[in-house]
C-alpha positions as CSV (number, residue, x, y, z in Angstrom):
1,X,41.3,22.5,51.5
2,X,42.3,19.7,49.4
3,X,38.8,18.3,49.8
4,X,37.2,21.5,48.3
5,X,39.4,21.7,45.8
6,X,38.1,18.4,44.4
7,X,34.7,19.4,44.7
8,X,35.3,22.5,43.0
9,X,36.8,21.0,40.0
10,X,34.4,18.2,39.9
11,X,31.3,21.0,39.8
12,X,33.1,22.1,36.5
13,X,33.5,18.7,35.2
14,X,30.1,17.8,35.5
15,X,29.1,21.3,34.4
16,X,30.8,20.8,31.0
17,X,29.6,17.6,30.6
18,X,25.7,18.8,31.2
19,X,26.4,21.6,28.6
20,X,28.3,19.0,26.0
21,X,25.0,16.9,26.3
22,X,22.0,19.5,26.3
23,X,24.3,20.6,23.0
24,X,24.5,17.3,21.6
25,X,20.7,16.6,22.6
26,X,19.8,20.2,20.8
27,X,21.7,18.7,17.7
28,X,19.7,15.7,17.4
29,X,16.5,17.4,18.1
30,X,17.3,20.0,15.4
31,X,18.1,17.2,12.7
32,X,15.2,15.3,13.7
33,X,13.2,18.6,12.6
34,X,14.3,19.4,9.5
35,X,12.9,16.9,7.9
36,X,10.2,17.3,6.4
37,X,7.1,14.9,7.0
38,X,6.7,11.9,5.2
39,X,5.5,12.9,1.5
40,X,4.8,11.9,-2.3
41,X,6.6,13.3,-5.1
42,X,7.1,12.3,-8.6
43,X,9.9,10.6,-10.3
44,X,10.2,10.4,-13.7
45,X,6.6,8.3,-14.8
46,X,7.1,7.1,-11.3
47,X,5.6,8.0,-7.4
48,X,7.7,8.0,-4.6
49,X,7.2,8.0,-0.6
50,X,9.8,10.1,0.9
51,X,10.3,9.4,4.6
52,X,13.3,11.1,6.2
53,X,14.3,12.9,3.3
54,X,15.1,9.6,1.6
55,X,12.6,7.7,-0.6
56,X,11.2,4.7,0.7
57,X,9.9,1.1,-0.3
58,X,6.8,-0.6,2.3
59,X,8.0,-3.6,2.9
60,X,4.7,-4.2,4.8
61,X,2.9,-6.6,7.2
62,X,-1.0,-5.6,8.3
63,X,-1.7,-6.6,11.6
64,X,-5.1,-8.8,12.2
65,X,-7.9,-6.7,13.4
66,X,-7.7,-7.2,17.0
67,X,-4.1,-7.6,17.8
68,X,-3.4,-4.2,18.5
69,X,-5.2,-3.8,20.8
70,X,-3.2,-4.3,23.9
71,X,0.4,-4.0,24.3
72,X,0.6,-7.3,25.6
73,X,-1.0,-9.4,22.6
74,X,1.2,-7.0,20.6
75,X,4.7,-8.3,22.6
76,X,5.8,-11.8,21.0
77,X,4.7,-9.6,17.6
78,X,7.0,-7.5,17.3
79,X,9.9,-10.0,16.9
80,X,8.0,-11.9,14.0
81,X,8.1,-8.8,12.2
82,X,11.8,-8.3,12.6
83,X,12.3,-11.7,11.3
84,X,10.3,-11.3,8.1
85,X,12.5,-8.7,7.4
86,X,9.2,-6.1,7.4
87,X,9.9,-2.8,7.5
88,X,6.6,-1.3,7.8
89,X,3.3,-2.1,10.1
90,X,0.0,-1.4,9.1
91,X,-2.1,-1.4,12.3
92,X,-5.7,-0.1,12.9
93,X,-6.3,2.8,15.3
94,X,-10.0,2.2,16.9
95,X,-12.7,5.2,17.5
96,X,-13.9,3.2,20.3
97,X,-11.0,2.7,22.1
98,X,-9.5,6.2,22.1
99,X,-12.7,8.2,22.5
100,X,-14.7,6.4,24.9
101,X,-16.6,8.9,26.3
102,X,-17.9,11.7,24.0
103,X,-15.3,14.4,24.0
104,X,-12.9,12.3,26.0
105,X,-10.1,11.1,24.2
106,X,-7.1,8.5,25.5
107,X,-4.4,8.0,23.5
108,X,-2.3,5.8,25.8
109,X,-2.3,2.6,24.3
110,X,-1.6,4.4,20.6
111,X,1.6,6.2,22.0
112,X,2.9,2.7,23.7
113,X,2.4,1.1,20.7
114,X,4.1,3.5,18.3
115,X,7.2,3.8,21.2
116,X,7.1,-0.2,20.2
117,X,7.4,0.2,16.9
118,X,10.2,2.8,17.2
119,X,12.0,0.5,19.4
120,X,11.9,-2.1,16.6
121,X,13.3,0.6,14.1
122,X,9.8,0.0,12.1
123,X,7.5,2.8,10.7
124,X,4.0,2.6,11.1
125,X,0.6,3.5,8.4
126,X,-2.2,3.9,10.7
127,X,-5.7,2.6,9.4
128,X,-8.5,4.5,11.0
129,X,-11.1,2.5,11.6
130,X,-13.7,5.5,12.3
131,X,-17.2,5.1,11.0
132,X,-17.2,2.2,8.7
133,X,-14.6,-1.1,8.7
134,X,-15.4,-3.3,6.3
135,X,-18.4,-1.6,5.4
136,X,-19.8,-2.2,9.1
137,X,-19.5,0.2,11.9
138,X,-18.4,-2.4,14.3
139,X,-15.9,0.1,15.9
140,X,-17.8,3.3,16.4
141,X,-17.6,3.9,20.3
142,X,-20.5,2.9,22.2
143,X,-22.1,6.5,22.2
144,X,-22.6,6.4,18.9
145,X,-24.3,2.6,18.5
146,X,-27.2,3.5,21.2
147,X,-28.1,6.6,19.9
148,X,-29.7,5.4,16.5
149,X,-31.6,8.7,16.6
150,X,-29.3,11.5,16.6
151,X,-26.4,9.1,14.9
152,X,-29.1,6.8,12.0
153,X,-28.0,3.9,10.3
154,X,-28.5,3.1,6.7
155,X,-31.8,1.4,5.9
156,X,-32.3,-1.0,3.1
157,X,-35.5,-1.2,0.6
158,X,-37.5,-3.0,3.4
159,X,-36.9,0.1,5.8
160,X,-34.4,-2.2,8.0
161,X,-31.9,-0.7,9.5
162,X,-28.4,-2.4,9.3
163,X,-24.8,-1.6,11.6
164,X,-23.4,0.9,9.0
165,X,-23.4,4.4,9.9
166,X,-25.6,6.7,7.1
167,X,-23.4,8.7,4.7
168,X,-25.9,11.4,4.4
169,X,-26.4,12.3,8.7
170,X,-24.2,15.2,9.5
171,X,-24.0,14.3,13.1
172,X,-22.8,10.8,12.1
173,X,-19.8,13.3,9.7
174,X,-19.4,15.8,12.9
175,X,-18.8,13.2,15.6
176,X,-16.1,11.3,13.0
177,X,-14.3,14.5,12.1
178,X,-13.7,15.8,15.7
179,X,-12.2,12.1,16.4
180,X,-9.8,11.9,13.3
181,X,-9.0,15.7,14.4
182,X,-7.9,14.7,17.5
183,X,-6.2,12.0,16.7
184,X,-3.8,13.8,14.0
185,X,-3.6,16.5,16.4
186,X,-2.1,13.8,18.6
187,X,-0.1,12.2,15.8
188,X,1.2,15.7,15.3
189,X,2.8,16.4,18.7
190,X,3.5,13.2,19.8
191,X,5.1,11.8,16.8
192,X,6.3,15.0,14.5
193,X,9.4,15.1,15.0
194,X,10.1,11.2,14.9
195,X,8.0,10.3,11.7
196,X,6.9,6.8,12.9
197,X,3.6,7.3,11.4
198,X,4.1,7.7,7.7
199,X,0.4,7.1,6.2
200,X,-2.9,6.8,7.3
201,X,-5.6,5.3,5.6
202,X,-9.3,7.4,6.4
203,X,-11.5,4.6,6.9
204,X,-11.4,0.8,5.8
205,X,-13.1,-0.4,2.9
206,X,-16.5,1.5,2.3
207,X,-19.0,-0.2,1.0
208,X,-22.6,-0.3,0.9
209,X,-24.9,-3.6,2.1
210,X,-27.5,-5.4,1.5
211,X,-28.9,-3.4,-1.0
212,X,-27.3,-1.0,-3.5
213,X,-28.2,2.1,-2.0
214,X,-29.1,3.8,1.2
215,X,-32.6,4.0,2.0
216,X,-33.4,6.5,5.4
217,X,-34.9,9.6,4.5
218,X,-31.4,11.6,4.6
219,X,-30.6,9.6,1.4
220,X,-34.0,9.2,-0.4
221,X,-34.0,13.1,-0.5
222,X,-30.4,13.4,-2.0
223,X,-31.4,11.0,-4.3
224,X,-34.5,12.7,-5.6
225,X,-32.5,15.9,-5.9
226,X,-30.4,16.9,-9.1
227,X,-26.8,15.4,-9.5
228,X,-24.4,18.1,-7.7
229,X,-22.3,20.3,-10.1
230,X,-19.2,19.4,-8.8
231,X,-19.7,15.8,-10.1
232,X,-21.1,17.1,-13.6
233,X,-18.0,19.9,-13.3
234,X,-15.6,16.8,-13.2
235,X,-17.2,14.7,-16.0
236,X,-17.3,17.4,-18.7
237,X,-13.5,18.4,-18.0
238,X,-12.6,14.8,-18.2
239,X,-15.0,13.4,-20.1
240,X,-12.3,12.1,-22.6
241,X,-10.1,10.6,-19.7
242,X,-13.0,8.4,-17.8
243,X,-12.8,5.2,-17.5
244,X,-14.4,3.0,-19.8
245,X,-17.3,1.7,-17.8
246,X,-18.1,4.7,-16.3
247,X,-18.2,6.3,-19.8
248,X,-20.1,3.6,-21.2
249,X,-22.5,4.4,-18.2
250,X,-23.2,8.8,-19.0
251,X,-23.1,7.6,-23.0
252,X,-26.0,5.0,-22.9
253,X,-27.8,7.5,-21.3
254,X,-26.7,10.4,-23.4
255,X,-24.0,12.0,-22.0
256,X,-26.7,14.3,-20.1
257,X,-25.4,17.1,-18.3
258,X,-28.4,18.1,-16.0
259,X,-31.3,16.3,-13.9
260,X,-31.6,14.1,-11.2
261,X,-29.3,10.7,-10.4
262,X,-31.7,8.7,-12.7
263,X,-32.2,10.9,-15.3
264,X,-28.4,11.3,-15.9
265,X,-27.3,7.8,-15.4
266,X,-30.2,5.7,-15.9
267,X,-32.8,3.9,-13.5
268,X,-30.8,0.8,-11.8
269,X,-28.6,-1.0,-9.3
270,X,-25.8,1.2,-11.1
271,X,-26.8,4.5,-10.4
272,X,-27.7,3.3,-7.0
273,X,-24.3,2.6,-6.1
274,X,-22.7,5.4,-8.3
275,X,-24.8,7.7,-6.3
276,X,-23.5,5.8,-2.7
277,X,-19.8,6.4,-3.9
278,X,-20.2,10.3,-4.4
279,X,-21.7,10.7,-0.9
280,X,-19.0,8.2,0.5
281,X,-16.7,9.8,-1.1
282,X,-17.6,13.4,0.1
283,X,-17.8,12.2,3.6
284,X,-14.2,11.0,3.3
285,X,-13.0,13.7,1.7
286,X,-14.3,15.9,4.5
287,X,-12.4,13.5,6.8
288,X,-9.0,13.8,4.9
289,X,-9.2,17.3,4.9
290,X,-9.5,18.1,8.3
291,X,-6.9,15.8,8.9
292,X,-4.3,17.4,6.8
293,X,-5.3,20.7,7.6
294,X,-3.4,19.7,11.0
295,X,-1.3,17.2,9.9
296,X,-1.1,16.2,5.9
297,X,0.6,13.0,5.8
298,X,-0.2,11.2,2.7
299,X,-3.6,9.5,2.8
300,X,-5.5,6.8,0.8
301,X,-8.5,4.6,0.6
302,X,-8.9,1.1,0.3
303,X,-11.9,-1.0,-1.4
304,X,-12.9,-4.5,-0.9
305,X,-12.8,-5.8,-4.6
306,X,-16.2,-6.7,-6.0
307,X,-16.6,-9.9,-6.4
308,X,-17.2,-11.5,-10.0
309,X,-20.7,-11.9,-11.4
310,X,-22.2,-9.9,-8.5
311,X,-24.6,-6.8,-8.4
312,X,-24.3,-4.1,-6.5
313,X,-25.5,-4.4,-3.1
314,X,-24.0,-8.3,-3.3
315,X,-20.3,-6.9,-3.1
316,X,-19.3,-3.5,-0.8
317,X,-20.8,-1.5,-3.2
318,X,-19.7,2.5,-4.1
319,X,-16.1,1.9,-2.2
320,X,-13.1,3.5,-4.0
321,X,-13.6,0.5,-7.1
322,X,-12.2,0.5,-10.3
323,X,-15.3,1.5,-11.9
324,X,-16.3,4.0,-9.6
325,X,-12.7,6.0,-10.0
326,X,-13.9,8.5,-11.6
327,X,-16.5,9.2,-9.1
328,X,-14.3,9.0,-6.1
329,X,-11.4,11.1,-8.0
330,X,-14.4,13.6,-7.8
331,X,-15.6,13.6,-4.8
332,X,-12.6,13.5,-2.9
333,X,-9.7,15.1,-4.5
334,X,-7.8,15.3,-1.0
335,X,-7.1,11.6,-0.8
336,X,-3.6,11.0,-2.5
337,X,-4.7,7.7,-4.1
338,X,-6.6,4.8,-3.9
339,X,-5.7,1.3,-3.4
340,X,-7.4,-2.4,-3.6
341,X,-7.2,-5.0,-1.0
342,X,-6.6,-8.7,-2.8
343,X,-8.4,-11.7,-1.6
344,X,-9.2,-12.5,-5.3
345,X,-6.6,-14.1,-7.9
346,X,-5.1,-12.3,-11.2
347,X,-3.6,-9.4,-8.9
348,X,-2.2,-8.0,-13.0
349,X,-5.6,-7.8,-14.0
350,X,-6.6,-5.6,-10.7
351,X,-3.3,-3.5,-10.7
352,X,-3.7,-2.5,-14.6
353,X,-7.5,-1.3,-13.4
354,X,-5.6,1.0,-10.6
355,X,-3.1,2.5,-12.1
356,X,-5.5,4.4,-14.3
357,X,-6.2,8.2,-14.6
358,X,-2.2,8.2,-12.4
359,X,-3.6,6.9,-9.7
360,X,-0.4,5.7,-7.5
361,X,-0.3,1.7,-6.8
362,X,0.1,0.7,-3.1
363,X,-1.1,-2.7,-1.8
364,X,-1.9,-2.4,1.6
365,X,-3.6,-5.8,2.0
366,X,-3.0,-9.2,0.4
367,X,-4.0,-12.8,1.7
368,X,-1.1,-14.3,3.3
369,X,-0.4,-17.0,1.3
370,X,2.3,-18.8,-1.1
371,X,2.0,-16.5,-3.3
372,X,2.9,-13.1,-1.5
373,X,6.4,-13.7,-2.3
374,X,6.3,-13.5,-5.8
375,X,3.5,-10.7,-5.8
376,X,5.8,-8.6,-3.7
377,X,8.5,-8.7,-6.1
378,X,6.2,-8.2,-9.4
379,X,4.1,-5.1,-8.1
380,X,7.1,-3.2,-6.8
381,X,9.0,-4.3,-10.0
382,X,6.1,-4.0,-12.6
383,X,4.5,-0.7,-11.1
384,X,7.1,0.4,-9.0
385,X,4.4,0.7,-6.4
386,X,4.7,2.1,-3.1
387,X,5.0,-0.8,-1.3
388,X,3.1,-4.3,-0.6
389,X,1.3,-5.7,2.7
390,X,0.0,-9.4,3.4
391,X,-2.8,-9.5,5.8
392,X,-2.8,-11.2,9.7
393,X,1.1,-10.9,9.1
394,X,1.7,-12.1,12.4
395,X,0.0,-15.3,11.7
396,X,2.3,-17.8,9.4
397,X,0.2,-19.7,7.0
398,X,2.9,-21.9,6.2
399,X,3.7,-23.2,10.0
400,X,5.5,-24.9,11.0
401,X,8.2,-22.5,9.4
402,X,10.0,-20.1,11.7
403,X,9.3,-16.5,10.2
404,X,13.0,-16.1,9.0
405,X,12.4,-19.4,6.8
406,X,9.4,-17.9,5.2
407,X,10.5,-17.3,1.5
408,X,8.3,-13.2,2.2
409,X,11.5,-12.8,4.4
410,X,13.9,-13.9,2.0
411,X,12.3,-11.3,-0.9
412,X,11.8,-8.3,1.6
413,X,15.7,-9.3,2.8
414,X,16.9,-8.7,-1.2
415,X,14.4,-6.0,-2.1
416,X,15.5,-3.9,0.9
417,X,19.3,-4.6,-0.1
418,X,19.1,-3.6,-3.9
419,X,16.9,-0.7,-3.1
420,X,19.4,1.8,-3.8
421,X,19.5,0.8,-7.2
422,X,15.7,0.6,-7.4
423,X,15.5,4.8,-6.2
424,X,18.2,5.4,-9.0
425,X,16.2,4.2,-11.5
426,X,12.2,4.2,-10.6
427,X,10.5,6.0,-12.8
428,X,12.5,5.8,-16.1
429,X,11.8,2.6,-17.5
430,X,14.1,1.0,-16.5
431,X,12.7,-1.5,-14.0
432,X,10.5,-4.5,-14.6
433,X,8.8,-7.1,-12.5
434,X,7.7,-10.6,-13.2
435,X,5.0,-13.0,-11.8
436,X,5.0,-16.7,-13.4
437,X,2.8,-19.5,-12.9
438,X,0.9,-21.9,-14.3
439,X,-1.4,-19.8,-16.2
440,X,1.0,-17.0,-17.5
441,X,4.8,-19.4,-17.7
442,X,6.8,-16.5,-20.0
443,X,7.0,-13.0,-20.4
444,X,8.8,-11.0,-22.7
445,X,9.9,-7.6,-22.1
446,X,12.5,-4.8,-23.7
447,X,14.9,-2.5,-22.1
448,X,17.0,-0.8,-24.5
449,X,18.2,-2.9,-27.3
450,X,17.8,-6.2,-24.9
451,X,14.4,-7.9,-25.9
452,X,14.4,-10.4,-22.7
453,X,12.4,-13.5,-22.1
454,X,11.4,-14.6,-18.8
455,X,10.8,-18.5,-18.0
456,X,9.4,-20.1,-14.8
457,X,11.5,-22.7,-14.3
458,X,9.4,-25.2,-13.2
459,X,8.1,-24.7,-17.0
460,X,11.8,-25.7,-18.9
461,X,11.8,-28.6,-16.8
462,X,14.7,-28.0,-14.3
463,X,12.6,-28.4,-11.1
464,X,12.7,-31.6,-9.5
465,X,8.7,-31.5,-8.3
466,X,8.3,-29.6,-12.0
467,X,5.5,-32.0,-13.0
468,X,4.0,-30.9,-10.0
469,X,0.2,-29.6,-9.9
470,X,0.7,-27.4,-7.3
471,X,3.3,-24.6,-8.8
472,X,4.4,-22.0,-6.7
473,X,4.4,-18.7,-8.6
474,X,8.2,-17.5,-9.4
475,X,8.5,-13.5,-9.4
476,X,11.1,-11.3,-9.8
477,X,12.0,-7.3,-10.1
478,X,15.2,-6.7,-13.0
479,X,16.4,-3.6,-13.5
480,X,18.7,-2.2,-16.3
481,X,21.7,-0.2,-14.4
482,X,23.4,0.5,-17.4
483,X,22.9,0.3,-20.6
484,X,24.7,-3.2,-20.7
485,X,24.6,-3.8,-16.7
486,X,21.4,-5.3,-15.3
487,X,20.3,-6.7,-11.6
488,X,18.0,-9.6,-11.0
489,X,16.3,-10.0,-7.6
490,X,14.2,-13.0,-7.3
491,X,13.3,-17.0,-7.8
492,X,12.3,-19.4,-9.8
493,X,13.2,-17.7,-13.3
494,X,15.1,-18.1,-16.2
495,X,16.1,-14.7,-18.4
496,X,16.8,-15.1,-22.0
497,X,18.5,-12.1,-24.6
498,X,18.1,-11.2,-28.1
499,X,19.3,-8.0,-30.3
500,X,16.3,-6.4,-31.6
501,X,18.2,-3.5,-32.3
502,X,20.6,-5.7,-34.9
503,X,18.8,-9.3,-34.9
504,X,22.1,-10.6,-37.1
505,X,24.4,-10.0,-33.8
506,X,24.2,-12.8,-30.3
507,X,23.9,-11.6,-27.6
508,X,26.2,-13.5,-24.6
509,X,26.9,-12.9,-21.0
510,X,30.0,-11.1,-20.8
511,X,30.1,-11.5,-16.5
512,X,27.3,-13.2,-14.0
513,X,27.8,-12.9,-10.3
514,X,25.3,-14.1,-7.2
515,X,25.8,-12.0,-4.5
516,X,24.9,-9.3,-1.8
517,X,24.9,-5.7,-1.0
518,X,26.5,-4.9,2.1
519,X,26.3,-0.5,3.5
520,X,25.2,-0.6,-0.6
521,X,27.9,-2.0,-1.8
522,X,27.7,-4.9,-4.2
523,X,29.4,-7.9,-2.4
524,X,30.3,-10.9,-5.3
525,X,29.5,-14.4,-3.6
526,X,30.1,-16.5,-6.5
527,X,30.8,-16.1,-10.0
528,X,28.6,-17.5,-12.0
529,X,29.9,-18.1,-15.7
530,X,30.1,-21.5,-15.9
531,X,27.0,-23.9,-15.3
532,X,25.2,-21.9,-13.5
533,X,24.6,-19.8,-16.9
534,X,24.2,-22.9,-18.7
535,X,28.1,-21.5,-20.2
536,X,26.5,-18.3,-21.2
537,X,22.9,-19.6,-22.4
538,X,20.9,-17.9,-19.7
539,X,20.2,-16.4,-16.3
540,X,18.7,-18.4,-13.4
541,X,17.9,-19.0,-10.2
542,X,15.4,-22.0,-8.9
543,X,12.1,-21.8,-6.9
544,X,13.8,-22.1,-3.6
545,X,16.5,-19.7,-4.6
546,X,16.0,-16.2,-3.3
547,X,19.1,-14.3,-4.5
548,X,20.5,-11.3,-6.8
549,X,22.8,-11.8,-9.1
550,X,24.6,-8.8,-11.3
551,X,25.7,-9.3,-15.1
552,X,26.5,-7.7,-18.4
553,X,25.5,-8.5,-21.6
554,X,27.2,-7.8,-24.7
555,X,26.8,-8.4,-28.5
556,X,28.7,-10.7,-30.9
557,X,28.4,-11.5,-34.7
């Protein structure tokens, strides 16, 4: 009697804990839903990524082209990341690998991967590379690569054909959409309510070779056709707001409104490749929409800068370029930006060319190099961009440092700890960034009544390798809190005040502090009036000293 007793009120116990933990289960699962999808809004002058209702800063690391490709060579990876403080993976997702066979589709290794990444408490912007990587359609399954005749390739001026799927074949468009359908159909259910995936970039840098232009049939008879209205829609309405080159382009030839692609813009290796990047850009735009018609997670495209002193067809000609904006802003509205990959130096000169016409900054690839520290810390600060992303992140150029040692991990440690302060004040002009090196050794900016100058300090001399030929770049992001209260996250740089409000009054260092935030609250490790202020002359930190310090300035006669 006893016994059943026992067994009776253990039923119940168990009972109540099963309903306690389907309720609590329910909870979570209903939190989890509410939020909305990862999504851009506008803030102030500024763009923001909100993930999880909160906005969010890639921190980023892009994975080299092959190593996600097994979840193996993916293991000893995912603790790098963690120690370079990344917060963000950019990984490619292969046509070949998850459709095989025509029509069959395996997303195994894709969902392991991104249960990986969720393990790892990192997010994930998928790259798609579908019909072209790198202008090449090395990863189109192997259905599509024997069957030149229902899926053609481009063909240059000779008649050659060359590996790079043909802008202008509908089956080539068909067989691409009902892949990327698929696979943000499979995004959608097996990720929706976890948000791991929170961009995808259509595509990888689109570009035309050897020659400017595409030469099968398909393309020779688009080209000998009349310019479509959409494109001659876009350039009347914005004919004021195009960008310079492309305007200089329609005005040498008279601003001409109706004909074909060489009576409008002229006979030439330029109108080859503006006529490439409408058709490129219309099959990717047929892409993105499809994709967000199931899932619309922000999307952008990526170009492989053209190189200096090069014609088109010598470069990836008619990807999403600076000079071709205009054209892509046409012929795919549906992408939410677009965004350049750096392998080339003067990253300012590139950035300025991008954020044209409001087009949003986001670096999704960078050579992984000594100078990605810096760059992180000037393009989030300067543009308050969406985020910044070395390339083969898992490989350390600078071996044989351990990951945490790399200086990346020290910057993507202090940008993720003042971040609150960054969301408070993006998009109000109230946050700059700074890149110094040899070339470009001050800066002067303003916030308020503060004019500030910004010194490398290898430059005033305080460096002991400062005579050095090899500088490192020094970068940092400074923000204005208050209107006397200002953060500086970075290395390597001296800050300097005047009045220019009331040039007759000093301006002094009222309080300087190094320190930390900690659950986003500001943690004071040392204070810092004394020599490390030079006795109120200046803030600083050196080259090897990643850190944030807070102060306040005032004025005094």
């Amino acid at each position: 009697m006893k016994t059943a007793h026992y067994k009776f009120i253990l039923s119940i116990v168990m009972l109540l804990f099963i309903g306690c933990n389907q309720t609590n289960t329910s909870s979570s699962e209903e939190k989890i839903s509410t939020y909305k999808i990862p999504y851009l809004q506008k803030k102030g002058n500024a763009t923001e990524l909100i993930v999880e209702g909160n906005p969010y800063t890639i921190l980023g690391g892009e994975l080299s082209n092959s190593t996600f490709t097994s979840t193996e060579s993916m293991t000893p990876v995912w603790s790098k990341l963690k120690a370079l403080n990344v917060n963000t993976v950019l990984a490619p997702v292969y046509w070949e690998l998850i459709e095989p066979n025509e029509g069959e589709f395996d997303f195994n290794l894709l969902d392991d991967l991104i249960i990986e990444a969720r393990n790892n408490d990192l997010k994930i912007v998928l790259l798609w590379f579908g019909s072209w990587k790198n202008s090449m359609s090395s990863h189109v399954p192997s259905w599509v690569k024997t069957n030149q005749s229902k899926y053609p390739r481009v063909k240059d001026d000779i008649g050659k054909s060359h590996e790079i799927l043909s802008p202008f074949s509908d089956n080539n468009l068909e067989a691409d959409l009902n892949a990327f359908k698929n696979l943000m159909q499979h995004i959608k259910t097996f990720d929706g309510n976890n948000h791991t995936v929170i961009m995808i970039q259509p595509e990888n840098e689109i570009g035309m070779l050897p020659t400017a232009r595409d030469y099968h049939p398909l393309a020779n008879q688009k080209f000998n056709l009349s310019v479509p209205t959409e494109l001659i829609d876009y350039l009347i309405k914005n004919k004021s707001q195009l960008v310079p080159e492309f305007y200089a382009v329609w005005e040498k030839n008279g601003f001409k409104t109706t004909g074909t692609w060489e009576e409008i813009f002229g006979k030439g290796l330029h109108t080859d490749e503006i006529f490439m990047a409408w058709y490129f850009a219309q099959y990717t735009n047929k892409i993105i929409e499809v994709g967000k018609e199931i899932y619309p997670l922000p999307m952008f495209v990526n170009a492989a800068l053209n190189r200096p002193n090069k014609n088109p067809g010598e470069y990836p000609s008619a990807g999403p370029l600076p000079h071709l904006m205009d054209v892509w802003k046409a012929g795919c509205a549906s992408v939410d930006m677009l965004t350049p990959d750096f392998y080339f130096p003067n990253i300012k000169y590139w950035c300025d060319l991008y954020t044209r016409q409001n087009n949003t900054l986001f670096i999704p690839e960078h050579r992984f190099d000594n100078t990605v520290a810096a760059k992180a810390l000037f393009t989030i600060g300067h543009y308050e961009s969406l985020g910044f992303s070395p390339f083969s992140i898992e490989q350390n150029p600078n071996a044989p440092l351990q990951p945490k040692e790399e200086k990346l991990a020290k910057v993507y440690n202090i940008i993720n700890q003042i971040k609150p302060v960054i969301d408070k004040n993006k998009g109000e002009n109230r946050i700059e960034g700074i890149l110094l090196d040899k070339g470009v050794k001050e800066v002067t900016f303003t916030f308020g009544d503060y004019e500030i100058k910004a010194s490398h300090t290898y430059n005033l001399g305080w460096e002991p390798n400062s005579s050095s030929e090899n500088w490192e770049p020094s970068g940092a992001i400074i923000i204005q809190n208050s209107e006397n209260e200002f953060y500086y996250a970075g290395f390597g740089l001296s800050l300097t005040f005047k009045n220019i409000k009331n040039p007759n009054l000093n301006v002094g260092i009222l309080k300087a502090d190094k320190g930390y935030f900690e659950n986003e609250n500001w943690i004071v490790f040392q204070h810092l009036n004394g020599d490390q202020t030079h006795q109120g002359r200046h803030i600083r930190s050196f080259n090897d000293d990643v850190s944030i310090q807070r102060f306040t300035l005032y004025n005094y006669e």
